[in-house]
C-alpha positions as CSV (number, residue, x, y, z in Angstrom):
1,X,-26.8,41.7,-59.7
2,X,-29.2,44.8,-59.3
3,X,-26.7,47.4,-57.6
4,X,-28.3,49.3,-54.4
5,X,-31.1,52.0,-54.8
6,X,-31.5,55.1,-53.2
7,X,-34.9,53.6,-51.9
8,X,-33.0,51.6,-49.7
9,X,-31.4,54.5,-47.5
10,X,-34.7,56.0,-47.3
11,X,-35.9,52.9,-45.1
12,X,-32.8,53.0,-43.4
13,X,-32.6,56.5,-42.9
14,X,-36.2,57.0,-41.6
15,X,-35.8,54.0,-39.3
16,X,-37.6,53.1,-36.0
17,X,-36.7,54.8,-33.0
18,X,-35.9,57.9,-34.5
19,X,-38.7,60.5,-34.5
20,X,-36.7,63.6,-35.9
21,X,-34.3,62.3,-38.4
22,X,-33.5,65.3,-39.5
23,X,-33.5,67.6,-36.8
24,X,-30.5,69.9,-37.8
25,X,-30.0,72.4,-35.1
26,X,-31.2,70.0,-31.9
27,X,-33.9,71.8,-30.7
28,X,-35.7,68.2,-31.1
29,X,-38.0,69.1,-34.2
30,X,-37.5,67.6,-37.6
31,X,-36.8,70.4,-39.8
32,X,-37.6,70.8,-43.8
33,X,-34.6,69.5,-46.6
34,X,-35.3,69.7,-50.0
35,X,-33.5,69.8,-53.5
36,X,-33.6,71.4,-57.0
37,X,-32.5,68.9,-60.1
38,X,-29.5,71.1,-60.2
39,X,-28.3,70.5,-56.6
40,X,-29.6,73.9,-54.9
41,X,-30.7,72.4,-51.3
42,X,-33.1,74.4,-49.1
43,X,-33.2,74.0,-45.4
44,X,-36.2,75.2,-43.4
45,X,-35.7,74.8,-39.5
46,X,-39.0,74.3,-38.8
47,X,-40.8,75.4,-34.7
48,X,-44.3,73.5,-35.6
49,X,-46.1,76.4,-35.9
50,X,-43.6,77.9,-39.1
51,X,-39.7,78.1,-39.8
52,X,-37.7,79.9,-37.9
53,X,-34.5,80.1,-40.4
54,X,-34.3,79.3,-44.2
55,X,-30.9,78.5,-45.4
56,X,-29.7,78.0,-49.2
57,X,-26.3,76.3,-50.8
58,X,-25.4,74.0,-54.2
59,X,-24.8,70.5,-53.3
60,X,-24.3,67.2,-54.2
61,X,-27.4,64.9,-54.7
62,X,-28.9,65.0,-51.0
63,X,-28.5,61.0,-49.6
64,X,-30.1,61.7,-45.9
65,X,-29.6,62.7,-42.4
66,X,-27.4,61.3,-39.4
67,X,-26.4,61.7,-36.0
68,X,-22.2,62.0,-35.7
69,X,-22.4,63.3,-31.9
70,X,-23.9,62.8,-28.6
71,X,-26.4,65.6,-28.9
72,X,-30.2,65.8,-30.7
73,X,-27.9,68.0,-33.7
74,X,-28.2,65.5,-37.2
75,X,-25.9,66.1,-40.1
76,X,-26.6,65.8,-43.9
77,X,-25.1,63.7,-45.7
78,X,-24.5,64.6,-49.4
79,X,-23.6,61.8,-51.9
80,X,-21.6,63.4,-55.3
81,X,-21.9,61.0,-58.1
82,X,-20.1,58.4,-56.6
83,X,-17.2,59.7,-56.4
84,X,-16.9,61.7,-52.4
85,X,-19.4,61.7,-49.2
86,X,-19.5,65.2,-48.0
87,X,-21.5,65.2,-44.1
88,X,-22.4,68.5,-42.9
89,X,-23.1,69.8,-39.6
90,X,-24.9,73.1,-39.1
91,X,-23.0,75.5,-37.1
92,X,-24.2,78.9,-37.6
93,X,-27.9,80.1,-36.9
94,X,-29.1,80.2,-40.6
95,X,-28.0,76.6,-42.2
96,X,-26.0,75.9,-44.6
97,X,-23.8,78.9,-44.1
98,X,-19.7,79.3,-44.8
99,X,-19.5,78.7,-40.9
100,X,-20.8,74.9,-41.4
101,X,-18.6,71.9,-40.3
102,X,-17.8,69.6,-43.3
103,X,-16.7,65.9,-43.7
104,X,-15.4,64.8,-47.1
105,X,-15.2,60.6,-47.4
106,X,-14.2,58.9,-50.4
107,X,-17.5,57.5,-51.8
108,X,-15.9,56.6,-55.6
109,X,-17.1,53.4,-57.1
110,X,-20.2,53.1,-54.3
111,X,-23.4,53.3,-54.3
112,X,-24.9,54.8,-51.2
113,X,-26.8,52.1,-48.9
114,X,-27.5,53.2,-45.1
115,X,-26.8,55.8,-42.3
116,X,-27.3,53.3,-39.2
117,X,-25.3,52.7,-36.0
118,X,-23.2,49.5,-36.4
119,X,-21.0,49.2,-33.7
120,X,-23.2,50.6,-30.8
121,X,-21.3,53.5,-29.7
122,X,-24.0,56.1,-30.6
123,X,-22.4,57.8,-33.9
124,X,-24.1,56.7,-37.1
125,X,-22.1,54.5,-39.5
126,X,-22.4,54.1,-43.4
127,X,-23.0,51.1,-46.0
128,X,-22.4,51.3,-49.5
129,X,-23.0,48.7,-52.0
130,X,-20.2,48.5,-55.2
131,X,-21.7,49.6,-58.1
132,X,-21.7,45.7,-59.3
133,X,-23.2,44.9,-56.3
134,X,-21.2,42.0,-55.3
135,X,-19.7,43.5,-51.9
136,X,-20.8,45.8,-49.6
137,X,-18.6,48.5,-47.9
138,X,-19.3,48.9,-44.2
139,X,-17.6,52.1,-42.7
140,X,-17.3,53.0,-39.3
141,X,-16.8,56.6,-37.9
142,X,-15.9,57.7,-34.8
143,X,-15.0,61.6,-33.3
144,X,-11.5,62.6,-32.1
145,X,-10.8,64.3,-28.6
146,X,-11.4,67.6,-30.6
147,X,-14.6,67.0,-31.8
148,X,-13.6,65.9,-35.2
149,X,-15.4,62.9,-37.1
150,X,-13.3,60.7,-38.0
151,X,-13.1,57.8,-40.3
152,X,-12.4,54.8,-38.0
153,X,-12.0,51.8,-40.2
154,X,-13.5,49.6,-43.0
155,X,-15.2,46.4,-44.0
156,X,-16.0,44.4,-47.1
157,X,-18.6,41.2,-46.6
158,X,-19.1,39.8,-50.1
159,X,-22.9,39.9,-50.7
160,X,-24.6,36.5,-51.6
161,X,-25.6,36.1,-55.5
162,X,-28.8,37.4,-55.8
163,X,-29.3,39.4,-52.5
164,X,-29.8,42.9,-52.0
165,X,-28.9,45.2,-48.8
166,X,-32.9,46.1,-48.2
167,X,-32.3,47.6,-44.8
168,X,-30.2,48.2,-41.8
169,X,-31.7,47.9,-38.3
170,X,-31.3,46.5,-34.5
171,X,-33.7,43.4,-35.0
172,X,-32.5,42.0,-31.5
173,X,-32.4,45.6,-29.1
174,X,-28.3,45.8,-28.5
175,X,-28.1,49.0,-30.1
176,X,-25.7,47.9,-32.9
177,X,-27.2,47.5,-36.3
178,X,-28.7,44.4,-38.3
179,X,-27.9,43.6,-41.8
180,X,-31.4,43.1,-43.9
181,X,-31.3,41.3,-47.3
182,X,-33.7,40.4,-50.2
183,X,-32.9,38.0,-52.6
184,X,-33.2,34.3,-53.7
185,X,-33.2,32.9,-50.4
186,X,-36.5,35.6,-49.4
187,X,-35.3,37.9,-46.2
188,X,-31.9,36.9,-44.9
189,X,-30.6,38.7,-41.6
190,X,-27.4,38.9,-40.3
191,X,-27.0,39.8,-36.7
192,X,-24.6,41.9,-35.4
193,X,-22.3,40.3,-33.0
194,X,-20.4,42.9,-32.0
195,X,-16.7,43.4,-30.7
196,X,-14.4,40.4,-32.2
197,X,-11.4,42.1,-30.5
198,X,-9.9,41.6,-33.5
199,X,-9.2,44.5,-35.9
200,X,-9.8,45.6,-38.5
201,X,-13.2,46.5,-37.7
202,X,-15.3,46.1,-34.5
203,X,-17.8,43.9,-34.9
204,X,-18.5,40.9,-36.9
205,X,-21.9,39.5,-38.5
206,X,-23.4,36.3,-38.0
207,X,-24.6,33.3,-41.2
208,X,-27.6,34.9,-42.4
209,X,-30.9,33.5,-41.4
210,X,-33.4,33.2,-44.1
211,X,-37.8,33.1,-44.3
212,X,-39.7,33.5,-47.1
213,X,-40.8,36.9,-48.1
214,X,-39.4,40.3,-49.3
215,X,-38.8,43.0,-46.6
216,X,-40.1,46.6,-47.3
217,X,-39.5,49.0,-44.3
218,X,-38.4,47.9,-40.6
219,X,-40.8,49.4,-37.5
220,X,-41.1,48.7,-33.8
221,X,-44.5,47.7,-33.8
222,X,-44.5,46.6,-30.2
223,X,-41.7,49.3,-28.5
224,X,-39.8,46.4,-27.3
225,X,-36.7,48.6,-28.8
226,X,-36.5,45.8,-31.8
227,X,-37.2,46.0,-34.8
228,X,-39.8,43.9,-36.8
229,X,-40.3,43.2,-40.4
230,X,-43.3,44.9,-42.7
231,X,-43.7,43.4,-46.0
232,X,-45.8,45.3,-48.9
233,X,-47.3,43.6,-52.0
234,X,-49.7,44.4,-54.9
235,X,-52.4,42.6,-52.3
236,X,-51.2,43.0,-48.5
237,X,-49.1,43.9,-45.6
238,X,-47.3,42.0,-43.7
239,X,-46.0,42.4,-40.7
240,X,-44.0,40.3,-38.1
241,X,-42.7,40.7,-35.0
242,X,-38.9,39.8,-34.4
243,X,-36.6,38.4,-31.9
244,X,-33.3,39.1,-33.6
245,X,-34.2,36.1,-36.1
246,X,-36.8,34.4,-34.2
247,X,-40.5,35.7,-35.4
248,X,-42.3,36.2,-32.5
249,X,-46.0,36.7,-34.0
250,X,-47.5,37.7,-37.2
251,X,-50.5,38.8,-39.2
252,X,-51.3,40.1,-43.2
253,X,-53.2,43.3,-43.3
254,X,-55.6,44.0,-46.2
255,X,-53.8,47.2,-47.9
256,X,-56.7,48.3,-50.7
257,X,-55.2,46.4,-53.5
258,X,-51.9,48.2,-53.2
259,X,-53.9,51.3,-53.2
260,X,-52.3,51.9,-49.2
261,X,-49.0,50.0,-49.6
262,X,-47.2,51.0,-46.8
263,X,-44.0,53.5,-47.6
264,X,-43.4,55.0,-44.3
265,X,-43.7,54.2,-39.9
266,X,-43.8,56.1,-37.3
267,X,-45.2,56.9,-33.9
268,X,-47.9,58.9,-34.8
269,X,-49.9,58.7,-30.8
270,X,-47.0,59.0,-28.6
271,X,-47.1,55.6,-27.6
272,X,-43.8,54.4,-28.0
273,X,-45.1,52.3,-31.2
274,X,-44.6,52.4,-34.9
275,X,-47.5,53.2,-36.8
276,X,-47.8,52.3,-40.2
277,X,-49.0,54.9,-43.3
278,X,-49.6,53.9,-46.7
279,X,-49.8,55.7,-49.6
280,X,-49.1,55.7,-53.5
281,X,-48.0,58.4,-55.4
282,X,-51.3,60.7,-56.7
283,X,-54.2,58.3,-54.7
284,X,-56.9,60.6,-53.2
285,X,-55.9,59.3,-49.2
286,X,-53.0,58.2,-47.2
287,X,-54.1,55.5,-44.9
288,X,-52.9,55.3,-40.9
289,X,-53.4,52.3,-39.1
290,X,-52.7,52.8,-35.6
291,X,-50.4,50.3,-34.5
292,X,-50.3,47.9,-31.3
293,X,-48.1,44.8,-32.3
294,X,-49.7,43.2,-35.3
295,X,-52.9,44.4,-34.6
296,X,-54.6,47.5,-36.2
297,X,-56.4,49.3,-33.4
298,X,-57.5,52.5,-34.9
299,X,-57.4,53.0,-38.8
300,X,-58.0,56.6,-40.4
301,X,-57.6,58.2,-44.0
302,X,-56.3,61.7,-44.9
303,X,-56.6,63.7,-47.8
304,X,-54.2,64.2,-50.3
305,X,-56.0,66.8,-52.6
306,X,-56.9,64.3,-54.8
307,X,-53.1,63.1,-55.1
308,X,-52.1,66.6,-55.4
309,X,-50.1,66.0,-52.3
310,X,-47.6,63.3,-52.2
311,X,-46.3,62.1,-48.9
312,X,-42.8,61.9,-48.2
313,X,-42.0,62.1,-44.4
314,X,-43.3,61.1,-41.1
315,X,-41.2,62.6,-38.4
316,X,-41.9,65.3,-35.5
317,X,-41.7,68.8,-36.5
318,X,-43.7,69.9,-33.1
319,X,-41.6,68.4,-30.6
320,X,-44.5,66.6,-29.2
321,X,-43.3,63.5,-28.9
322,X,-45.8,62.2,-31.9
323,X,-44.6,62.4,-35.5
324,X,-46.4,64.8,-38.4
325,X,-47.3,64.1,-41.8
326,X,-44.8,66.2,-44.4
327,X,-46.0,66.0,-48.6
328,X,-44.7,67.3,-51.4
329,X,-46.5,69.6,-53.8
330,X,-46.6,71.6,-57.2
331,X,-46.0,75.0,-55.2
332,X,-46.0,74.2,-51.3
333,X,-45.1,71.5,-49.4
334,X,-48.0,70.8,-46.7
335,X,-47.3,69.7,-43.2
336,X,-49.8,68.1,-40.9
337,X,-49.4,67.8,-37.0
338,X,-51.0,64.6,-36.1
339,X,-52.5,63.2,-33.1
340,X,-53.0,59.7,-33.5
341,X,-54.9,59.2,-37.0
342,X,-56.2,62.8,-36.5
343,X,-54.7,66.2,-38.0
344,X,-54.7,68.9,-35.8
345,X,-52.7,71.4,-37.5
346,X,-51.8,71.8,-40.9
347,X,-48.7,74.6,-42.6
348,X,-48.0,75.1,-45.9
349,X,-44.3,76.0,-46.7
350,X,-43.3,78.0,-49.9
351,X,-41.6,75.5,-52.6
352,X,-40.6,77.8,-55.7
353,X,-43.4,76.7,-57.7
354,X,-41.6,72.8,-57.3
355,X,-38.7,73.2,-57.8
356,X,-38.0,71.9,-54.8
357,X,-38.3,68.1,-54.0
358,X,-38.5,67.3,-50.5
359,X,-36.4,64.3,-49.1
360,X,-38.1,61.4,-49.8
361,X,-37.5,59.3,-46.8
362,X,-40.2,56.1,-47.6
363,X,-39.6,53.0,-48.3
364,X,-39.1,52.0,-52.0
């Protein structure tokens, strides 16, 4: 079986609901993460209009951002060969600094899956998939009376021949997290059921429910607070509103050939509903079809300089409530504040001449 790839946290990690994933010192505006080849990570806390503090450190391979608290303050998470997790909270003005909070988590043998909320008590949990993909490894954290996070306790569900861990998300609006799979069977869900009582861990997972299709990102199209499913072909889109496992309605959107397969949502008009953006690596636009449900209500195209630009995040670096378009590129990355399908602001932020990549938080 096809072991977990790091696509997978990327649609976990830029999940619905969340409109500054990274948002590193809680000021609520997704700041700037990127990486050198050799592990030299860049932080940029961005203000909207520019960054207010850059901060520089070796790491290991950069895996995504996650909330371990009760404030606005993610953490990065760090995943070092498969070998040790290392989370790591900013706690000094310029980031990355000596004065940082770290978390080290054996991670040896597992590949890195999801940063998601499983047991609803508002810190993020991880999944990891074995390397030979035949179990999963489901960890729940927690924080001690000091402040500490702490390493609660662990699970191992067997995986289904076949299936892959495509996603974790609340699909029925309880606040713990969904298990997503692809595989033989199309998309099978399992639902979190929560508190067994029983430990050692704190919630169980219902017989997955299977439909035909292959899942691609998850997106509150409808801000009901669940999640719904998007599927991306060669030749379409579609998308389907959900009910825990119950499909509510659906539609197939016409995505250019593949040309605008959708990587990335995210509440681009302040609505309180996903939007969905499509774009392929070097294609001359990124398409933005304004979402309401399954229906397309306002569609728009932005430039890419010719696929100079590629497009890597949509979160909120304004603190408007309405997330921004952030792409990489060969010696800035470009940041575009977005109202709706319209820019209205656009940065450019010093990248070394690329050296840096910025964290790719799309769908594969």
């Amino acid at each position: 079986m096809v072991a977990m790839l790091a696509g997978v946290l990327a649609a976990a990690a830029a999940r619905a609901g969340d409109p500054t994933p990274c948002d590193l010192d809680g000021d609520g505006k997704h700041d700037v993460v990127a990486q050198t080849a050799d592990g030299m990570v860049r932080v940029q806390l961005f203000d909207g209009s520019g960054v207010k503090q850059t901060g520089y450190a070796v790491q290991p391979p950069l895996a995504g951002c996650g909330r371990f608290d009760s404030t606005n303050q993610r953490r990065l998470v760090f995943h070092a060969g498969g070998t040790a997790i290392l989370i790591r909270a900013m706690r000094a003005p310029v980031p990355l600094s000596n004065a940082d909070v770290r978390t080290w988590l054996d991670g040896k043998g597992w590949n890195f899956g999801a940063i998601a909320d499983l047991d609803g008590d508002g810190i993020d949990d991880l999944s990891m998939v074995r390397f030979d993909g035949a179990y999963l490894r489901l960890e729940a954290l927690g924080r001690a009376s000091t402040g500490t996070l702490l390493e609660l306790e662990r699970m191992y569900p067997r995986v289904d021949d076949g299936e892959q861990l495509a996603a974790v998300g609340d699909l029925d609006g309880d606040g713990r997290g969904d298990l997503v799979f692809n595989g033989p069977s199309g998309i099978c869900i399992r639902l979190n059921e929560g508190p067994t009582g029983v430990d050692p861990w704190p919630v169980s997972f219902a017989a997955p429910v299977c439909r035909p299709g292959a899942v691609s990102l998850l997106a509150d199209l409808n801000g009901d607070g669940k999640q719904d499913l998007v599927e991306t072909t060669a030749g379409y889109t579609r998308v389907t509103l959900m009910d825990g496992t119950t499909a509510l309605d659906g539609a197939v959107l016409s995505n250019g050939g593949g040309t605008y397969a959708v990587r990335l949502a995210a509440d681009l008009n302040g609505d309180g509903r996903d939007d969905l953006i499509g774009a392929v690596d070097g294609a001359p636009y990124v398409r933005i079809d304004l979402m309401d449900g399954v229906a397309s209500i306002d569609r728009a195209f932005v430039g890419t300089g010719d696929g100079l630009y590629l497009l890597r995040q949509a979160a909120d670096v304004s603190g408007d409530g309405r997330a921004d378009l952030l792409f990489d590129g060969p010696t800035v990355f470009r940041v575009l504040e977005m109202d709706g399908v319209a820019p209205i602001h656009a940065s450019w932020l010093p990248n070394a001449a690329g050296a840096y990549d910025l964290l790719d938080l799309r769908s594969p």
